[in-house]
C-alpha positions as CSV (number, residue, x, y, z in Angstrom):
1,X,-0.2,11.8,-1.5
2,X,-2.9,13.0,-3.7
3,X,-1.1,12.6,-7.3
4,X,-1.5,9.6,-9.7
5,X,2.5,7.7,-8.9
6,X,4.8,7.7,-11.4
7,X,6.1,4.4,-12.4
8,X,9.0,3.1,-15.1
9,X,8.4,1.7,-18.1
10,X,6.9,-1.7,-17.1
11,X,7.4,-4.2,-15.6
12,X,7.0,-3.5,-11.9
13,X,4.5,-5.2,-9.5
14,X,1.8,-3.5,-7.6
15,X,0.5,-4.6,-4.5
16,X,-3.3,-3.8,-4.2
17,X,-4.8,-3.7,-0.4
18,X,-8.8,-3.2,-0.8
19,X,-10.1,-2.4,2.6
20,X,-13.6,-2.1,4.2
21,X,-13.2,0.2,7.7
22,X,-14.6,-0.1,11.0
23,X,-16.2,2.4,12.2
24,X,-14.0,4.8,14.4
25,X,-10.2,6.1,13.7
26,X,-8.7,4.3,16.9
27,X,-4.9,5.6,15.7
28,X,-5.3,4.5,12.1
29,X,-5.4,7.6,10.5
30,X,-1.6,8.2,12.1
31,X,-0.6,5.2,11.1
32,X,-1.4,5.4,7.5
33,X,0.1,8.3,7.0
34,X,3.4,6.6,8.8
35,X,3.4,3.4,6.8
36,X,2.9,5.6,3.8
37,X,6.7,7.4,5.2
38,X,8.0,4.4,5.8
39,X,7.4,2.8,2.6
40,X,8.9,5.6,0.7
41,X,12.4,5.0,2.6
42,X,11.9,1.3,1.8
43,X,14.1,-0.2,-1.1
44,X,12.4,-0.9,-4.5
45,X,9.5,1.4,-3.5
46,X,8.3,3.2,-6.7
47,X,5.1,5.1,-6.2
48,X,1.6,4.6,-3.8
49,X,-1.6,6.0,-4.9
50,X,-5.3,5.6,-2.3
51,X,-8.6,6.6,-2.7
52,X,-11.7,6.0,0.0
53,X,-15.2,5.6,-0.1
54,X,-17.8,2.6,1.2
55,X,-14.2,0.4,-0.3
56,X,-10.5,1.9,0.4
57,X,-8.1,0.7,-2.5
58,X,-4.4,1.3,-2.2
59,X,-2.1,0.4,-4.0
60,X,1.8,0.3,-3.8
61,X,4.1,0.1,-6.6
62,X,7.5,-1.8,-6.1
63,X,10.5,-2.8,-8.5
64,X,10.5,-6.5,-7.7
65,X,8.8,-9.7,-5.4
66,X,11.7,-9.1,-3.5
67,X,11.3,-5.2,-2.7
68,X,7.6,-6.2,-1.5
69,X,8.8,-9.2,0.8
70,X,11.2,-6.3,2.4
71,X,8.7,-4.1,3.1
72,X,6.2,-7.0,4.3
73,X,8.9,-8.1,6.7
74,X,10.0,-4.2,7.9
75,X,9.7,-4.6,11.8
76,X,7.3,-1.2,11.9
77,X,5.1,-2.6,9.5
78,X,4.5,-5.7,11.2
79,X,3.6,-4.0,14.1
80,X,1.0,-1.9,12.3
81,X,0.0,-4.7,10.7
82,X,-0.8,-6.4,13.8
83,X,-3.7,-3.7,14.9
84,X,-5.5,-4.3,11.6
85,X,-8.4,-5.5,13.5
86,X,-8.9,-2.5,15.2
87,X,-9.4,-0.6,12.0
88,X,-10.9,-3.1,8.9
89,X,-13.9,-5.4,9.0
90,X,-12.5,-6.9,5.8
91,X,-9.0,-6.4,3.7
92,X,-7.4,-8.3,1.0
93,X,-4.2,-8.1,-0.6
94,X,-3.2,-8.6,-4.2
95,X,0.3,-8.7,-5.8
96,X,0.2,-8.1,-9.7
97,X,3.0,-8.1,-12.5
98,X,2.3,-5.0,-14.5
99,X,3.3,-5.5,-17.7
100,X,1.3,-2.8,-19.8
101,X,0.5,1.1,-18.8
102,X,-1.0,4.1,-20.6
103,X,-2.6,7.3,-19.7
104,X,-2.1,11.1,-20.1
C-alpha cells in the first residue's frame, strides 16, 4: 500500500508502530506484507499507511480499542509477532484517539 488511507469522519484510533531494523531481511519482508493481508480481513480495520528510512513508522487505523485488541490477539499475528527480534533493534507501539483530521 503506497496511498495515504482513507478514514471516516473521526473518531477512530490509530495504532502507531515506530521501528528501527536490524540489519538483514531474515523473512520480514514476507511477513509484512502478510500481516499487512491479514489485517485488512480483520474486523474494525480501516486503513494502514508505512513509510522507511533510518525510522519505519506504520500506522494502522481501526474503528475501536476493541478492533485493535482482536487484531493484537489474531493467532497469525502473535506468531509474527514473536520473531520481532529477528528483525528490529528497537520498536514501540502507540494507540491514539483521533479526534481531528484535514488534508487535500
Amino acid at each position: 500500500m503506497t496511498a495515504i488511507a482513507t478514514t471516516p469522519v473521526p473518531p477512530y484510533y490509530a495504532v502507531i508502530f515506530t521501528s528501527v531494523r536490524s540489519d538483514g531481511d531474515n523473512g520480514y519482508a514476507d511477513a509484512a506484507r502478510r500481516m499487512v493481508e491479514l489485517a485488512v480481513t480483520q474486523e474494525g480495520f480501516l486503513g494502514f499507511e508505512t513509510a522507511r528510512q533510518e525510522i519505519g513508522i506504520s500506522i494502522s487505523y481501526w474503528t475501536s480499542l476493541a478492533a485493535i485488541e482482536g487484531w493484537k490477539k489474531n493467532a497469525e499475528h502473535r506468531d509474527v509477532q514473536k520473531q520481532a527480534k529477528n528483525w528490529y533493534k528497537a520498536f514501540r507501539v502507540r494507540v491514539c484517539l483521533v479526534e481531528k483530521e484535514y488534508g487535500f
